[in-house]
C-alpha positions as a Markdown table, in Angstrom:
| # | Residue | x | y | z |
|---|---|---|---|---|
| 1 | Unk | 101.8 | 53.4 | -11.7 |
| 2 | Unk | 103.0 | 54.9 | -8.3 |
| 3 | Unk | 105.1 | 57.6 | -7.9 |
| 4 | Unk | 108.1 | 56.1 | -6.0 |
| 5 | Unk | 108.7 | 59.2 | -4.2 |
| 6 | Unk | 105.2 | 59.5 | -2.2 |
| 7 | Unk | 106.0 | 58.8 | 1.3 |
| 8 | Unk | 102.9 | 56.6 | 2.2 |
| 9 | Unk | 100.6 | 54.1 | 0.4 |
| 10 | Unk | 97.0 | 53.5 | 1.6 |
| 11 | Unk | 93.7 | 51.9 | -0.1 |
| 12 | Unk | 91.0 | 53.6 | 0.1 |
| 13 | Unk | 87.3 | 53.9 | -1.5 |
| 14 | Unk | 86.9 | 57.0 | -3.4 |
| 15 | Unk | 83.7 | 57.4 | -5.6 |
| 16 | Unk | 84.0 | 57.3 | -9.6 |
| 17 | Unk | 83.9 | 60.3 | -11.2 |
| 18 | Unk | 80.3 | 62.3 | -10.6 |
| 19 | Unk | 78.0 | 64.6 | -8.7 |
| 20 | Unk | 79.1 | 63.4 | -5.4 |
| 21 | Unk | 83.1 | 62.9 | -6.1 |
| 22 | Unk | 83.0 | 66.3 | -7.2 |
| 23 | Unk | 81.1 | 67.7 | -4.1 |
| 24 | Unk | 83.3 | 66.1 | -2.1 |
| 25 | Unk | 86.1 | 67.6 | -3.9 |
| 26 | Unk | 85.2 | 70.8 | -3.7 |
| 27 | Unk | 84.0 | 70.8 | 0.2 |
| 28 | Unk | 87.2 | 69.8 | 1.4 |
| 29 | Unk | 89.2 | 72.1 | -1.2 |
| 30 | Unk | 91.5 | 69.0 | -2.3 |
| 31 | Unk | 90.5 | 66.9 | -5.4 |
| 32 | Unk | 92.3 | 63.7 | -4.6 |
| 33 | Unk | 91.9 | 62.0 | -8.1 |
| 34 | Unk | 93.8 | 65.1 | -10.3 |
| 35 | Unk | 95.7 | 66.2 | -7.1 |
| 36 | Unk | 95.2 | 69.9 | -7.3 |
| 37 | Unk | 93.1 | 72.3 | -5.0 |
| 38 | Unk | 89.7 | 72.8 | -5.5 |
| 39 | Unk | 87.6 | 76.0 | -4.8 |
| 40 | Unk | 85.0 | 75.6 | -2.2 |
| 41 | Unk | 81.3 | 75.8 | -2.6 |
| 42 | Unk | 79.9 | 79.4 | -2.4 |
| 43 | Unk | 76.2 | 78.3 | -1.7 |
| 44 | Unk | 76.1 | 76.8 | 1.6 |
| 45 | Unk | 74.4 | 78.4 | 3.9 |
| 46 | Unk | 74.3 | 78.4 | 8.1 |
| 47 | Unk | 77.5 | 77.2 | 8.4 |
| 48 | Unk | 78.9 | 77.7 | 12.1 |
| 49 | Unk | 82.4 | 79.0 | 10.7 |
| 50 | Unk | 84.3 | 79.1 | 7.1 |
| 51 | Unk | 84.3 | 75.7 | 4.6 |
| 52 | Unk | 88.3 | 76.4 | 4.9 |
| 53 | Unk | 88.2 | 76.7 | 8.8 |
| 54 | Unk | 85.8 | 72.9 | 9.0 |
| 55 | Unk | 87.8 | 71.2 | 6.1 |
| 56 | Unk | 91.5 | 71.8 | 7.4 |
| 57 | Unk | 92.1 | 68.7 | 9.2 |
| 58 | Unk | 90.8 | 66.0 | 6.7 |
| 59 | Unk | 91.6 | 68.4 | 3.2 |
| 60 | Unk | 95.0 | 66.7 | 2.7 |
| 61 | Unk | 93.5 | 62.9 | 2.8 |
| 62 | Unk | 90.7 | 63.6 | 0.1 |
| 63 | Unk | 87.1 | 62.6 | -0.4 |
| 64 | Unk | 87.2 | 59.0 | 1.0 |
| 65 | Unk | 86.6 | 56.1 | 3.4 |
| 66 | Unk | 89.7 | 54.3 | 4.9 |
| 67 | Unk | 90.1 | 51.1 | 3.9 |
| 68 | Unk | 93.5 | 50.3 | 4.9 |
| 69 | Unk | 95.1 | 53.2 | 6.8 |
| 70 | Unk | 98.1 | 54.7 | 4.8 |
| 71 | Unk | 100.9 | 53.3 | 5.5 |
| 72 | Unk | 105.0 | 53.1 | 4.9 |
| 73 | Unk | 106.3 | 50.5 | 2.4 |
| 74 | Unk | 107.8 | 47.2 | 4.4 |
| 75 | Unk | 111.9 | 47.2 | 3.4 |
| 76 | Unk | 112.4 | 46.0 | -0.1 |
| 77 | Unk | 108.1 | 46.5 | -0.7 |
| 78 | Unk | 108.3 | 48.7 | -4.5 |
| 79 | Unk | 105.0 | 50.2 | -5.2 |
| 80 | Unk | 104.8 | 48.5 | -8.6 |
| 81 | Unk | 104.3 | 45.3 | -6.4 |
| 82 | Unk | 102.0 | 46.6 | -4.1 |
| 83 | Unk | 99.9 | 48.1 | -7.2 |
| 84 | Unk | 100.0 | 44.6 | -8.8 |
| 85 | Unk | 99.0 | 42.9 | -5.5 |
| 86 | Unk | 96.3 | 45.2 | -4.6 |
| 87 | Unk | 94.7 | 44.3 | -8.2 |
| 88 | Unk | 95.1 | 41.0 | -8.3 |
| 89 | Unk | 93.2 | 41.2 | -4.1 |
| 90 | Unk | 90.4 | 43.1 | -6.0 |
| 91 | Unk | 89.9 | 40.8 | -9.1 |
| 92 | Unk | 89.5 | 38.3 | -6.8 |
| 93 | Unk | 86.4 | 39.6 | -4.9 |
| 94 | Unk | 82.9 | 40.9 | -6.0 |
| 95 | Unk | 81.5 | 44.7 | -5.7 |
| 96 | Unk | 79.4 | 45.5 | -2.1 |
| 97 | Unk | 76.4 | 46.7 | -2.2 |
| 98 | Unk | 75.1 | 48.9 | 0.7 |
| 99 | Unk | 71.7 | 50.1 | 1.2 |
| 100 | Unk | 72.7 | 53.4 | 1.1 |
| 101 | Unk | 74.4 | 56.2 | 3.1 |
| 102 | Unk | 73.5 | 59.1 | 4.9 |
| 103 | Unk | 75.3 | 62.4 | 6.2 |
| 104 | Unk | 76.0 | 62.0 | 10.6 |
| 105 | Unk | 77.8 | 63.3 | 13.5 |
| 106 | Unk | 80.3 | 61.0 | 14.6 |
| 107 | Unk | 81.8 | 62.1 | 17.7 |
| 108 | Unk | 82.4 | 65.4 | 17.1 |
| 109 | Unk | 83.0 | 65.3 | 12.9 |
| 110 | Unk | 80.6 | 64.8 | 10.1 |
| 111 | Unk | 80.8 | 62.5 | 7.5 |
| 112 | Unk | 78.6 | 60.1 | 5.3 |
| 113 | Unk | 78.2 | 56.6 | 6.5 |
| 114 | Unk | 76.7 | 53.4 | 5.8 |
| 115 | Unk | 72.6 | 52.7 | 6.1 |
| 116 | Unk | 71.4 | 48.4 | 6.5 |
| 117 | Unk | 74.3 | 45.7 | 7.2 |
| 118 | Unk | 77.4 | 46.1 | 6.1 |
| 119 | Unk | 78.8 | 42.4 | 7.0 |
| 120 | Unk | 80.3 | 42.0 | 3.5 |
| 121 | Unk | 81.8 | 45.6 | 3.7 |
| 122 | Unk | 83.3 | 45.2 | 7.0 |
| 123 | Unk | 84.8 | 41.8 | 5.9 |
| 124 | Unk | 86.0 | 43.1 | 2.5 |
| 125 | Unk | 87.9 | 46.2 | 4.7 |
| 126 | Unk | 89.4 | 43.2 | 7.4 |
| 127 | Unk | 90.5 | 41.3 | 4.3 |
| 128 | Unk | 92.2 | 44.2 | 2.3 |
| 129 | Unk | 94.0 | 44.6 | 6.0 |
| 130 | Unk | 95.2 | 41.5 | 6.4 |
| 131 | Unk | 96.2 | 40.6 | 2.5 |
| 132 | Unk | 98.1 | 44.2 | 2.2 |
| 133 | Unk | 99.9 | 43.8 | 5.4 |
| 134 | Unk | 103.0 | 42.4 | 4.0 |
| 135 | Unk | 103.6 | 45.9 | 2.4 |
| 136 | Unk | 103.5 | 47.6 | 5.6 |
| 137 | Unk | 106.3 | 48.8 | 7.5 |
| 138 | Unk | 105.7 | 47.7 | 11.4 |
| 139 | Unk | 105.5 | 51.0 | 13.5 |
| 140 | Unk | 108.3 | 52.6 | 15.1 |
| 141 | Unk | 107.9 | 53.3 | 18.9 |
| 142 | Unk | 108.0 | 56.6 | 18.5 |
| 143 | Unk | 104.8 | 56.2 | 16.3 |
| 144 | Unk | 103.1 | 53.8 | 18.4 |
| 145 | Unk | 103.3 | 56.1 | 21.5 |
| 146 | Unk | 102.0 | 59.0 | 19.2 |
| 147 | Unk | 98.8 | 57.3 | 18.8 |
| 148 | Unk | 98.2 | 55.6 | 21.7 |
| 149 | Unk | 95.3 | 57.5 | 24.0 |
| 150 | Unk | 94.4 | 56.6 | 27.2 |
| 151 | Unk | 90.3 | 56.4 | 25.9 |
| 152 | Unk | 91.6 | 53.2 | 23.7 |
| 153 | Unk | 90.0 | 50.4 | 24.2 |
| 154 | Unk | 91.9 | 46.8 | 24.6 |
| 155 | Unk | 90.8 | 46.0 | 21.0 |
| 156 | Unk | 91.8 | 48.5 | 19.7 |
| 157 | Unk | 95.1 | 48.7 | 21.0 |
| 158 | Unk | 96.1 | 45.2 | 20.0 |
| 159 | Unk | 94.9 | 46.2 | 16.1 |
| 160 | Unk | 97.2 | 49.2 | 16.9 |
| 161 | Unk | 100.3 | 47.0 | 17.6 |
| 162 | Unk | 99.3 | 43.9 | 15.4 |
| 163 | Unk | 98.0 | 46.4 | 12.2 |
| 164 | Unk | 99.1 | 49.4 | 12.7 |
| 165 | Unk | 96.3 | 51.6 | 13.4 |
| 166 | Unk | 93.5 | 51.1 | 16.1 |
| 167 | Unk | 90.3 | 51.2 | 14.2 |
| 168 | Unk | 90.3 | 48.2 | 11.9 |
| 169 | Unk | 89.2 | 44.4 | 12.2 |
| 170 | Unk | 86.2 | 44.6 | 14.8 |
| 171 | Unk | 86.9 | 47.9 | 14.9 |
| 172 | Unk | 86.5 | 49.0 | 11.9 |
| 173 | Unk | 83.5 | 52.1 | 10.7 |
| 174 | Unk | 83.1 | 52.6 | 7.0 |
| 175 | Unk | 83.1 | 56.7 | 6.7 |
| 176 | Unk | 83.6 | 59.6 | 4.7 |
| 177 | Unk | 85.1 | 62.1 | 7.0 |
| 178 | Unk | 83.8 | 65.7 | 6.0 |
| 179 | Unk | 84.8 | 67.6 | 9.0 |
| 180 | Unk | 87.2 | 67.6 | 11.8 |
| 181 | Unk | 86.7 | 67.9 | 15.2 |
| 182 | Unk | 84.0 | 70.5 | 16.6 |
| 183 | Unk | 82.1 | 71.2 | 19.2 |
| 184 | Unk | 78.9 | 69.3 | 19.4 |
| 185 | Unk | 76.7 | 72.3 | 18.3 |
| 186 | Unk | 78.7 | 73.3 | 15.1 |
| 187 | Unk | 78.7 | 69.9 | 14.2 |
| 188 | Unk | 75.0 | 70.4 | 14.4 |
| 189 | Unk | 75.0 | 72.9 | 12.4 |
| 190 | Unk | 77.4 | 71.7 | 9.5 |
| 191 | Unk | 75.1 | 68.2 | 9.3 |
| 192 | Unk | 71.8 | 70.7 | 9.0 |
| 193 | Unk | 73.3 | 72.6 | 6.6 |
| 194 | Unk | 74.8 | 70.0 | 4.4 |
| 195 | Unk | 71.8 | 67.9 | 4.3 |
| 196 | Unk | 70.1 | 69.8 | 1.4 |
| 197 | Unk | 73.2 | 70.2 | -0.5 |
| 198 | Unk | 74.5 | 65.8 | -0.3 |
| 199 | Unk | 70.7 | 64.0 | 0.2 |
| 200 | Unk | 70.2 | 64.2 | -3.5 |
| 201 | Unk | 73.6 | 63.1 | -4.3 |
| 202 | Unk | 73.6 | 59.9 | -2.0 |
| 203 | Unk | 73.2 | 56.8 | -3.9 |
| 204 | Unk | 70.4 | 54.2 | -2.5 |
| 205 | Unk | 72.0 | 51.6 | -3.2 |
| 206 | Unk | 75.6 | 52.6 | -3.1 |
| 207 | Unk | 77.7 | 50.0 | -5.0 |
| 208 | Unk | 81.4 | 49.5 | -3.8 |
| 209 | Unk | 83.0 | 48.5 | -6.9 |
| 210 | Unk | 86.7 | 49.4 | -6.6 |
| 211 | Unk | 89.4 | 50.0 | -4.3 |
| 212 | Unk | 91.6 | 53.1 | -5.1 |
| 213 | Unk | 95.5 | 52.8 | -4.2 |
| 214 | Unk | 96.4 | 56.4 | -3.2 |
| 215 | Unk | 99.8 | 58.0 | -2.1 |
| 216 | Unk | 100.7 | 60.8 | 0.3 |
| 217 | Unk | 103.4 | 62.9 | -0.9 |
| 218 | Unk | 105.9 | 65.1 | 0.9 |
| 219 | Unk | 103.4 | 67.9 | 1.6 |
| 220 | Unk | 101.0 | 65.5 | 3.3 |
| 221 | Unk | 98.3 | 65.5 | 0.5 |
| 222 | Unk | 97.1 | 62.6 | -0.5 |
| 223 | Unk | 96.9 | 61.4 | -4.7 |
| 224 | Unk | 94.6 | 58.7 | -6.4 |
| 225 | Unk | 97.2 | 56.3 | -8.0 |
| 226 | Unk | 94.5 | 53.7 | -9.3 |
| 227 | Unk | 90.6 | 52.6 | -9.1 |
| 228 | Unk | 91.2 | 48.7 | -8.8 |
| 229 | Unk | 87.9 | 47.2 | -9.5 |
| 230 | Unk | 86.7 | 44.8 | -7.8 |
| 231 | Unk | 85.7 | 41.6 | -10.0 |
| 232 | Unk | 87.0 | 40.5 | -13.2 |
């Protein structure tokens, strides 16, 4: 059950136990499902800087794709509740199945993404929104003006004030963030070398078949709470 002391709730897709979850793990140097630090990989080669140096910015969130961004509990929202609600959502719906994914640049990070249509993906992320919202406390101002940008688009500043974060709904891009931000030729770089190391660990087809609750504690990493799977 959730620790009532983490200070933020999110859901999340986080791979089962395996080749790939444990890559992951290791690349950004966090493990989110036994919440300790995990040593990086010593055999990658032709990397543009250190794993530690690439890794910093996304290490604390874990291997994952955002499903619903994390998130403060509502006023009188307990986690218990929101653990309850978020598998009762998921018994409710049936496992995704994407063709695949595949290591890109997006921007200016790297991350794994989605190959063929993911319509029921998309609409399985807009519905874990919307159902979960009750849990969420609304943003302060303070908040709001942090992550407003003047490159927003309308959209995405109405998901902003009506969600809570910009890039959900229509919006919305199924990832697994492996980098942070670089300049366009080290991201280059990092894609080139981590192709060998992920193609053989990328499933084709890649079943979604859980949700994972996670929690963000008071150092800013992020812990799995619970795998909700999706169907009864």
């Amino acid at each position: 059950m959730p620790d009532p002391a983490l200070y933020r709730y999110g859901i999340y897709y986080t791979p089962p136990d395996g080749a790939l979850a444990c890559f992951g793990a290791a690349w950004l140097g966090w493990n989110i499902a036994s919440g300790q630090s995990a040593p990086h990989p010593e055999d990658i080669t032709g990397l543009p800087t250190s794993i530690a140096e690439l890794t910093e910015t996304p290490r604390r969130y874990g291997f994952h794709a955002t499903i619903k961004p994390p998130f403060r509990l509502a006023q009188g929202a307990q986690p218990e509740a929101l653990y309850d609600a978020l598998a009762n959502f998921c018994a409710a719906r049936t496992p995704v199945t994407l063709d695949g994914t595949k290591l890109a640049r997006l921007g200016r990070f790297v991350a794994i993404v989605p190959t063929g249509d993911t319509g029921a993906l998309d609409r399985l992320a807009a519905d874990t929104v919307r159902q979960l919202d009750p849990f969420r406390a609304a943003l302060t101002a303070a908040e709001i003006a942090r992550r407003t940008h003047p490159r927003m688009s309308a959209a995405q500043s109405e998901n902003l004030h009506r969600w809570g974060y910009p890039h959900v709904m229509d919006q919305f891009r199924w990832h697994m963030t492996l980098t942070g931000k670089r300049p366009a030729p080290e991201a280059a770089r990092v894609q080139a070398a981590l192709t060998p190391a992920l193609a053989p660990l990328l499933a084709r087809p890649l079943v979604i078949d859980a949700l994972s609750l996670v929690g963000e504690d008071n150092d800013g990493f992020f812990h799995l709470i619970h795998r909700a799977p999706l169907g009864r």
